[in-house]
N, C-alpha and C positions, 0 to 999 in steps of 0.2 A: 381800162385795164383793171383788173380784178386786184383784191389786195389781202391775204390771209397774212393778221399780225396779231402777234397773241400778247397778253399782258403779263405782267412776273411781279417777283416780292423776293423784299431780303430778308425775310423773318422767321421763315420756316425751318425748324433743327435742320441737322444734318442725317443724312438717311440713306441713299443714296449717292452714287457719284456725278447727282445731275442736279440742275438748277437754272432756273432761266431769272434776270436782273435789272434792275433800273441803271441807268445812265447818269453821270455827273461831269459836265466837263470844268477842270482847272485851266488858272490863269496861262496864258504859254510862255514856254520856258522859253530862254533867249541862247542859241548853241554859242560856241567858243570859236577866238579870229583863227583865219587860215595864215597858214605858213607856205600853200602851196597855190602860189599864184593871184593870191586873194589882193582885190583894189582897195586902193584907200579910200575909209568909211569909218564915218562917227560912228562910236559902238553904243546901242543904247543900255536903259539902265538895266540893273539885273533884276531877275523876279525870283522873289521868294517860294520855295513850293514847299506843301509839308510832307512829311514821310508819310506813308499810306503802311495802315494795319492790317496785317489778314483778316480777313473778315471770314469766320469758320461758317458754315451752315448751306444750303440750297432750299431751293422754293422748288414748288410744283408747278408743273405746265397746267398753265390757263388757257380754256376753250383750244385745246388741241385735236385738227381735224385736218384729211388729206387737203393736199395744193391744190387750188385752184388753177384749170390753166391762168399760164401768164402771170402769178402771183409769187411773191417770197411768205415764207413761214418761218416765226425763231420760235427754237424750243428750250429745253432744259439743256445744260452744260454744268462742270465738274465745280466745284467751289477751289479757290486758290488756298495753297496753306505755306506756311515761311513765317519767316521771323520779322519785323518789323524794325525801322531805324529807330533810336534812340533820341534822335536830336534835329529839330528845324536845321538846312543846311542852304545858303542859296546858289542858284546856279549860276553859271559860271557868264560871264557877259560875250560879247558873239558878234560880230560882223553876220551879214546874212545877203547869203550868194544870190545871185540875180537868178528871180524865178522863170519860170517856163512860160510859153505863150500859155495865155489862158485856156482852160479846158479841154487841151488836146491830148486823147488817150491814142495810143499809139498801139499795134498789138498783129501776131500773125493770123493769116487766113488763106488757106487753102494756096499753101506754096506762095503766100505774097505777105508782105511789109507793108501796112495800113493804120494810118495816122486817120482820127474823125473828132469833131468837134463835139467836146459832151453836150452840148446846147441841144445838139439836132444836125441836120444837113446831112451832105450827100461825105460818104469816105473818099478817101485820097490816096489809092493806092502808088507807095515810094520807089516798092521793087517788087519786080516778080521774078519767078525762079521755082527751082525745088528745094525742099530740108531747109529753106529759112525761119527760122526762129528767135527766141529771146530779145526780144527790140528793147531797147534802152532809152529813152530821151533822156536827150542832154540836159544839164543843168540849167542853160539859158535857153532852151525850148529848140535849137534851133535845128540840132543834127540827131539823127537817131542812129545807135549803135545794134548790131545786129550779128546772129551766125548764120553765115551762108554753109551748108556743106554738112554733111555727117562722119564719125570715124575721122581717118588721117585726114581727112577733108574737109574737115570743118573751120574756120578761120572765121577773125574778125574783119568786118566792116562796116562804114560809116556811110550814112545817105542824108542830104537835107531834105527837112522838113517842108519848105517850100518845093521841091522840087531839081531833080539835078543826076546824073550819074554817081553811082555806089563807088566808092576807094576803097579799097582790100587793107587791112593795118597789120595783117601778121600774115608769117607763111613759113610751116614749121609741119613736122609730119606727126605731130603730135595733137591729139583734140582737143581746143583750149573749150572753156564753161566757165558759167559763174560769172561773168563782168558786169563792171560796177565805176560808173565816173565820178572821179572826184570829185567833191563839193562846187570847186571852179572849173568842173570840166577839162582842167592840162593832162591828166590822168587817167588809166585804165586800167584796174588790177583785175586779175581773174588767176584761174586754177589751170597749170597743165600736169596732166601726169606723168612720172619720170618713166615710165616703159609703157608700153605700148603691144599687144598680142598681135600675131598675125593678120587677124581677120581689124584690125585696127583701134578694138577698144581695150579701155586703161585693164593692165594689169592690176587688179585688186590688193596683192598684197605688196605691192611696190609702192613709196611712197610718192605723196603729188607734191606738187610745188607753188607756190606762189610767184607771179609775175607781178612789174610796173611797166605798161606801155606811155613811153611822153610823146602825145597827141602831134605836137608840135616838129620834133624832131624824130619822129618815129623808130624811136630805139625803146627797145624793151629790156628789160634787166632782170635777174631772179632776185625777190626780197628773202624768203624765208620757207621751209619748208613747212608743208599744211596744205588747209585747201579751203575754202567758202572765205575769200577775204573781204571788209566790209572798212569801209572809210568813216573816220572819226569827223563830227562835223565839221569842225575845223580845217581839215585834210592834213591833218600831221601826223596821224595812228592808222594802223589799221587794226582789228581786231578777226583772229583768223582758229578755226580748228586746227589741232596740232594731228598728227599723223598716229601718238603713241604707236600701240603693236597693231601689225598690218593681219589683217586675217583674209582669207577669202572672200569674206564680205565686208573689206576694207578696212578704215579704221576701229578700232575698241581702245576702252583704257585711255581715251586722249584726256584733252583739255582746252579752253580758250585763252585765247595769249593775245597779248598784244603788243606792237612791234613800231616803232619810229618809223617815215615811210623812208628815211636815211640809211634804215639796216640795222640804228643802234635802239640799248634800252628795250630789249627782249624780253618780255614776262609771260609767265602762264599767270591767268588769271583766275580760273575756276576750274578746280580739278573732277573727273569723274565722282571720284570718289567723297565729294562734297556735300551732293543731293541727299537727299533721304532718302533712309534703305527701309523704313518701315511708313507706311500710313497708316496702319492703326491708332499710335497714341496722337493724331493728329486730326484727321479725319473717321474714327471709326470706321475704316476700308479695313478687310483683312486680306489686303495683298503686300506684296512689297514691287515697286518699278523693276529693282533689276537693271539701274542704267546701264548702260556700256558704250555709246556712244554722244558724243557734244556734238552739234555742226551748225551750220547755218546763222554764226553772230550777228547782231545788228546793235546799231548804236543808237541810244534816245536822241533828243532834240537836243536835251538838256549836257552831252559829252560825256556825262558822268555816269550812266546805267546802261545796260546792255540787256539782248535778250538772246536765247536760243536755245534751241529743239534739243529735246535727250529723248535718245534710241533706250531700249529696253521691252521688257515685256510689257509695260506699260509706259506711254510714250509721252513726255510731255513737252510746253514751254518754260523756261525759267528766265527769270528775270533776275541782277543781282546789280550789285553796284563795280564800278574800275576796280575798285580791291578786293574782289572778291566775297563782299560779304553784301545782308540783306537779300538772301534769296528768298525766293518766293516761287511757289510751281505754283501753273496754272492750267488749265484745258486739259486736262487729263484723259485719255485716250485707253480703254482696258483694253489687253489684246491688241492695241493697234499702233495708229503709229500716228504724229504731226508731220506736216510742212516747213510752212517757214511761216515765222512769225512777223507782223509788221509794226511799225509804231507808227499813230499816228502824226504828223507835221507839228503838233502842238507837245507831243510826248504823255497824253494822259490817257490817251487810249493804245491797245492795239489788236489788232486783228489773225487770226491764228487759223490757222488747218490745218482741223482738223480728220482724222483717216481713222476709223475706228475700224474694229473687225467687221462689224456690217459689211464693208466696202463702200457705205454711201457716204460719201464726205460731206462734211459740213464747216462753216466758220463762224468762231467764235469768236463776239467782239467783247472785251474787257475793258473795262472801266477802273486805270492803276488806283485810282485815288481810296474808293469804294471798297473794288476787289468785286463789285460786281459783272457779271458775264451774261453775255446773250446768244445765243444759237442760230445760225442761219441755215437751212436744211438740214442732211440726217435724215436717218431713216424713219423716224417721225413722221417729219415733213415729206415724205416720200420725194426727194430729190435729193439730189448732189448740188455741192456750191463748195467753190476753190479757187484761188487764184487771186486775193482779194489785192488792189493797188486801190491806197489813199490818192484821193484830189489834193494838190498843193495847199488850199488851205484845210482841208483835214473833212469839211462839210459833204463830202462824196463817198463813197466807197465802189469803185469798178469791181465787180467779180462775175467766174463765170458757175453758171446752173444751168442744171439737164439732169438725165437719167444717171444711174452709177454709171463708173468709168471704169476700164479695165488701162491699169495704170503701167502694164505694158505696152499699149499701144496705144496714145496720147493720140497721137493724130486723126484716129479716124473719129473722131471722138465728135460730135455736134453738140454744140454748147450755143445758149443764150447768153451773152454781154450784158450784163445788166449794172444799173446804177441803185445804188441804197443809200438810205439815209444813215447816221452813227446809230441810231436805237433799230437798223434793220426793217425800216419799211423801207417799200420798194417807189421809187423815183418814174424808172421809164426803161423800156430795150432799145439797148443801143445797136445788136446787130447778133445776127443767128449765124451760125455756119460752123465749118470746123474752126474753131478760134483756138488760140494756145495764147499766152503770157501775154494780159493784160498791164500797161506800165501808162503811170499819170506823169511820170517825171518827179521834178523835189519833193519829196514825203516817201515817195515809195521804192523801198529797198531793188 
């Protein structure tokens, strides 16, 4: 198998909104004990991390030339800009949830639910059907969460992994999205919308809702109005987008908030209006973002720092701390738009998708400590690459690559499953077809 990988530098001024970056990995941070279901376990000790500087400037793309078939390419990506902590802080010390069987990526194909060993081997289709999607592995590896159904149709279900008939967990005429198990898997939070159009999907300017499904006793509850809710590793927070004013094209003006999974101790944490409205005195861009919309929270290893996407004329990820402060934007998107961002299991790296105007996506892995970034397709590299899920211990990256996407129509879509290393060379294909939502279990959001 072929292999186009280009080299980079962190030395070069700033010039551009692009820059391709060296790798550094930190010691791993240790997450904080669960309140929700968590077994009793010696905590180990904590680990010191330093604050990470913005590191201003971008390098140039080295020996950049079309993909090879069968190969990855990283190119140039945005340089991050933010303010920097003040002070050595350590993190917070951590029980640590039982991990997943090893190396099984789980992911949909062509109307079916297919769990495969990243090693190699034959796949293992779970379920088949139509409009399944979103597969989840569970925390201890052992059940996969999934959506059967589209519109009023769409509902949660569970299947194991070994093998076994699918259980339905919700049944409501409203389309739930978004799920996410808690760190000990008792848990299921996701998003439904409070109205619903005719034809079945969310009313846009009606706001959504947050649910808790308990696994156990399958009752579900509403937590908090919002939507993209995302479990603290511990599992006693969640951190969720807040609804602000509803427009046609959903929320604007919000903020990320984070909420007890009890209902109490309600905070917005980082307001729209936080980001930076100019990049010029910072990176010499003469644009401004234009946020107006937060979504997609995630929480580091470490409990303490969070990340997520801001909609705008210019799109990016931000990174900042529980209180709001030490932001940092990174993968900056001109004209276009992000994904969802991931951290990796150790919390020094993460992985971003990016949606630039081109329409050919790319992901961008960053290096927190550094502030350095690396580029995985793009229209450079004449291909698309999205979808990116970390391996449990962080040494993987699943993502998928193909031709551009038309991000209306996800599913007709033929994508390469591929395996990468953290600096973006390419590992091995793990499987072609129409693939959708790659998931490794513990690490990836």
């Amino acid at each position: 198998m072929g292999l186009v990988l280009f080299g980079c530098s962190a030395s070069a001024p700033a010039a551009t909104p692009t820059g391709d970056r060296a790798e550094i990995f930190m010691p791993p941070a240790t997450p904080a004990p669960s309140a929700f279901g968590a077994p009793a376990q010696p905590s180990p000790s904590p680990v010191v991390t330093r604050a990470a500087a913005a590191v201003p400037g971008t390098s140039p793309v080295v020996g950049a030339s079309p993909r090879a078939p069968g190969s990855l390419g990283t190119f140039a990506s945005p340089a991050p800009i933010g303010r920097p902590s003040a002070a050595v802080s350590p993190s917070p010390v951590a029980l640590t949830p039982p991990g997943p069987l090893a190396g099984t990526l789980v992911y949909a194909r062509d109307g079916r639910i297919v769990a495969q060993g990243a090693a190699g081997g034959d796949p293992s289709m779970l379920v088949a059907g139509s409009d399944l999607s979103a597969p989840r592995l569970s925390p201890d590896g052992r059940m996969v969460l999934y959506v059967g159904g589209v519109g009023q149709a769409a509902e949660f279900y569970v299947v194991p992994v070994a093998g076994g008939a699918p259980r339905r967990l919700t049944s409501n005429a409203r389309p739930e999205r978004g799920a996410s198990w808690s760190p000990w898997g008792t848990g299921i939070a996701y998003t439904l919308p409070r109205a619903v159009a005719p034809s079945g999907e969310p009313i846009r300017m009606e706001p959504d809702e947050i649910w808790i499904h308990d696994v156990a006793t399958g009752a579900s509850r509403k937590l908090a109005d919002g939507f993209d809710p995302a479990w603290s590793p511990d599992g006693t927070r969640l951190a969720y987008a807040t609804n602000g004013r509803r427009t046609d094209q959903g929320a604007t003006e919000n903020a990320i908030a984070v909420i007890g999974v009890d209902g109490q101790a309600g905070r917005a944490v980082l307001e729209v209006s936080a980001l930076q409205r100019d990049l010029q005195p910072i990176l010499n861009i003469p644009f401004r973002p234009d946020t107006v919309r937060l979504r997609a929270p995630a929480w580091a290893p470490d409990g303490r720092r969070l990340v997520a996407s801001a909609d705008g004329h210019t799109s990016m990820a931000a990174t900042f701390d529980d209180q709001g402060q030490d932001i940092r934007i990174w993968a900056l998107a001109y004209e276009g738009s992000v994904g969802v961002a991931h951290w990796a299991p150790r919390g020094e790296r993460l992985a971003v998708e990016s949606r630039p105007a081109t329409g050919v996506g790319a992901v961008v892995l960053i290096d927190i400590t550094s502030g350095l970034e690396r580029r995985v397709g793009g229209m450079q590299a004449g291909f698309s690459a999205r979808a990116p899920a970390w391996s449990p211990d962080g040494s993987r990256l699943a993502l998928l690559t193909g031709a551009p996407i038309d991000e209306a129509s996800p599913r007709a879509v033929q994508s390469e499953l591929s395996l990468i290393e953290p600096d973006g060379a390419l590992v091995r294909e793990v499987a072609r077809g129409s693939i959708r939502d790659p998931h490794w279990g513990t690490g990836s959001p």
